[in-house]
N, C-alpha and C positions, 0 to 999 in steps of 0.2 A: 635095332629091332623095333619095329613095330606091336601095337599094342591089338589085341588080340578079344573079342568079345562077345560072349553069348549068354543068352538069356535063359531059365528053366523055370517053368511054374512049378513050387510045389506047395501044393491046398491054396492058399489065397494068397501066397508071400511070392514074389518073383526074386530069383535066385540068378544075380549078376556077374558071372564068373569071367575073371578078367585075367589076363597072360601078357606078359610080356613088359616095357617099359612105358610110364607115362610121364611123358613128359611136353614141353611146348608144340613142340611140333606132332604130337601123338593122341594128345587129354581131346583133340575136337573129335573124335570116333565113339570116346567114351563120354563125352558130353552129352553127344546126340542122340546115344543110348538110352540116356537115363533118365535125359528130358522126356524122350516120346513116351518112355514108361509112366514118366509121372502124366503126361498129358493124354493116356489112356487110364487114368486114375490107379494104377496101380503105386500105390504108396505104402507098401506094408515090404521093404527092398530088406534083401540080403546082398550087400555085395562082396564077394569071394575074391581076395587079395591074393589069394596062396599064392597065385603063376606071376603075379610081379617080382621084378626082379632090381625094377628101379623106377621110384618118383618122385619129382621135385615138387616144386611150390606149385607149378600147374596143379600138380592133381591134387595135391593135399585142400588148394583153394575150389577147385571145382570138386570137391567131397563135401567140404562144408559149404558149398552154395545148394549142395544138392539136399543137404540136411535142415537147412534151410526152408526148402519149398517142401519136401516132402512133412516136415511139420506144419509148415500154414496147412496144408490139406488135410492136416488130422492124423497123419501118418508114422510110421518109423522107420528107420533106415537102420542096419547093425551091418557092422565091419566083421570080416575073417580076414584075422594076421595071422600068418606061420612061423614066418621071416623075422628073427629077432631085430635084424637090421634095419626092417622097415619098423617093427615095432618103436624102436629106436626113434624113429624119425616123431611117428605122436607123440613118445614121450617128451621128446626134445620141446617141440612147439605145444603141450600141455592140451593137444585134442586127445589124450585118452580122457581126458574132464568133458570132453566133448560128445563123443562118440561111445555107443558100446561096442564094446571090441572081444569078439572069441576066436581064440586057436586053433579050433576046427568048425566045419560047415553044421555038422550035427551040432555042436554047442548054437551055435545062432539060431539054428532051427525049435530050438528046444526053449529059446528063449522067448 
């Protein structure tokens, strides 16, 4: 399965709703997404994990490259995880230290 990707402003936060699996052959879609967001200065990201179903180091690495630039710029980026399994996976590699991470889209929003 391919990886699935649409964008929704809501107030000034751009809300990245992502479906499907990311992985090597999948993360360059969602790369290019999130670059052109930051390079239209939108740096205040939601991005919406719920419809993942699976990701490997690709995407775990291009999340934190993306958390990365979206800070130099001044900005913040928050995670929606549903999926204990993927939750799993930050815990595993210690980016819940990294990342803020909510359960549902309204929590991040609220944040």
């Amino acid at each position: 399965m391919d990886v699935q990707v649409s964008v929704e402003d809501v107030g000034t936060r751009a809300v990245v709703h992502v479906a499907g699996e990311i992985d090597v052959s999948s993360a360059v879609r969602l790369r290019e997404r999130l670059s052109l967001l930051i390079a239209e200065q939108h740096t205040d990201l939601v991005v919406d994990l719920t419809g993942v179903t699976f990701m490997d180091s690709t995407g775990l690495g291009l999340l934190v490259g993306t958390l990365k630039r979206v800070r130099i710029a001044g900005g913040r980026l928050v995670l929606v995880v549903a999926s204990e399994r993927l939750l799993k996976v930050f815990r595993i590699t210690g980016l819940t230290q990294v990342f803020t991470i909510h359960d549902t889209l309204e929590a991040a929003l609220a944040s």
